[in-house]
Phi, psi and omega in degrees: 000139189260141181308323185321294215292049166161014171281106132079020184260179187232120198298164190227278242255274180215165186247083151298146151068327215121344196236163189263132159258114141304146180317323179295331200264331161286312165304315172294335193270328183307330218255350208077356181277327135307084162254007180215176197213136148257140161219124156273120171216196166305304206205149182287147223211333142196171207228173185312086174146323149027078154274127150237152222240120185216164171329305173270025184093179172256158226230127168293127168282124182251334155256170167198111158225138169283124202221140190278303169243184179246114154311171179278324197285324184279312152234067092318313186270342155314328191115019193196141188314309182190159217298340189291352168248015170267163189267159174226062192274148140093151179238180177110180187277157157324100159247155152280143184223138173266200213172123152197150191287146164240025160168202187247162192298152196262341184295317178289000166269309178328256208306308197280345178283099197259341178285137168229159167255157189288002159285317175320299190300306208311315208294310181298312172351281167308321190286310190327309177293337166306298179329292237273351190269330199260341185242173188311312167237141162314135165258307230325302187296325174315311189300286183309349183258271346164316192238011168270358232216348222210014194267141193106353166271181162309121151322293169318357167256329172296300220293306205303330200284331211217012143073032176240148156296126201318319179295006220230332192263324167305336186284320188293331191283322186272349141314328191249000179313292217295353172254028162070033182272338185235161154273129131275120198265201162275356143227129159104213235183143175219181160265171187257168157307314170319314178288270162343319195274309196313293226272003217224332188280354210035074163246006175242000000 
């Protein structure tokens, strides 16, 4: 868990790596006002050139130092007045992680391209019969039916609904999330344009 990313804020967004982005920590790396991270750990866990794809685009690592303490100047840019309101969770050494975004998700142009070509389709097609080939019963179409029908529950209620444990249906939502067919709302799922266009084509 990264120390910045959750004293006494309401965790929001997404787990890259392990780790939680809160709403304040996403808004702030959109804004620039966030550029560095703590992590405690064993061993540094990523390294300079790093990316992950979050709410506020995506965002690079650009340093990892082992730091004794958190300056005031540090955590500010960290997000917080000074270092006594940052939290200190968790044992092992001290990182520093610098930050910063370095564009926007590609998932998102993705997901809104709704003219789709018969390449387009083929091409979703395909990745979909992979999924659906490697698990015990096909999901994918079930899944894209099931949260075009459903958009805005809870997961854990979706999951309950298809007789899956929730982290296990959520990893599937974010497979197909990742070929821009889904949406994530702050609660529940919507299809994307993209996702709609597919399913509204009967190809799932």
């Amino acid at each position: 868990m990264w120390v910045i990313f959750g004293h006494g804020r309401k965790r929001f967004c997404v787990r890259d790596w392990g780790m939680l982005f809160d709403r304040a920590a996403i808004e702030g790396l959109a804004a620039g006002r966030v550029t560095v991270a703590f992590r405690r750990w064993d061993a540094p866990r990523v390294r300079p050139g790093s990316r992950m794809r979050t709410a506020a685009g995506v965002v690079e690592v650009t340093s990892v130092d082992e730091v004794a303490t958190v300056t005031d100047e540090d955590a500010r840019a960290a997000g917080y007045e000074s270092a006594a309101q940052m939290p200190d969770r968790g044992s092992g050494r001290l990182y520093r992680i610098g930050l910063r975004v370095a564009g926007p998700d590609p998932r998102i142009a993705l997901r809104e391209t709704a003219d789709l070509t018969d390449d387009d389709r083929a091409a979703i097609g395909a990745a979909l019969w992979r999924m659906d080939r490697v698990a015990e019963v096909p999901w994918t179409g079930a899944f894209l039916r099931l949260i075009a029908d459903n958009e805005g529950v809870r997961a854990v209620e979706l999951a309950e609904r298809v007789g899956l444990a929730r982290d296990v249906f959520k990893r599937r939502v974010r497979r197909l999330k990742e070929l821009g067919l889904t949406e994530s709302l702050e609660v529940g799922y919507r299809l994307s344009p993209r996702g709609r266009a597919f399913l509204e084509g009967g190809d799932a």
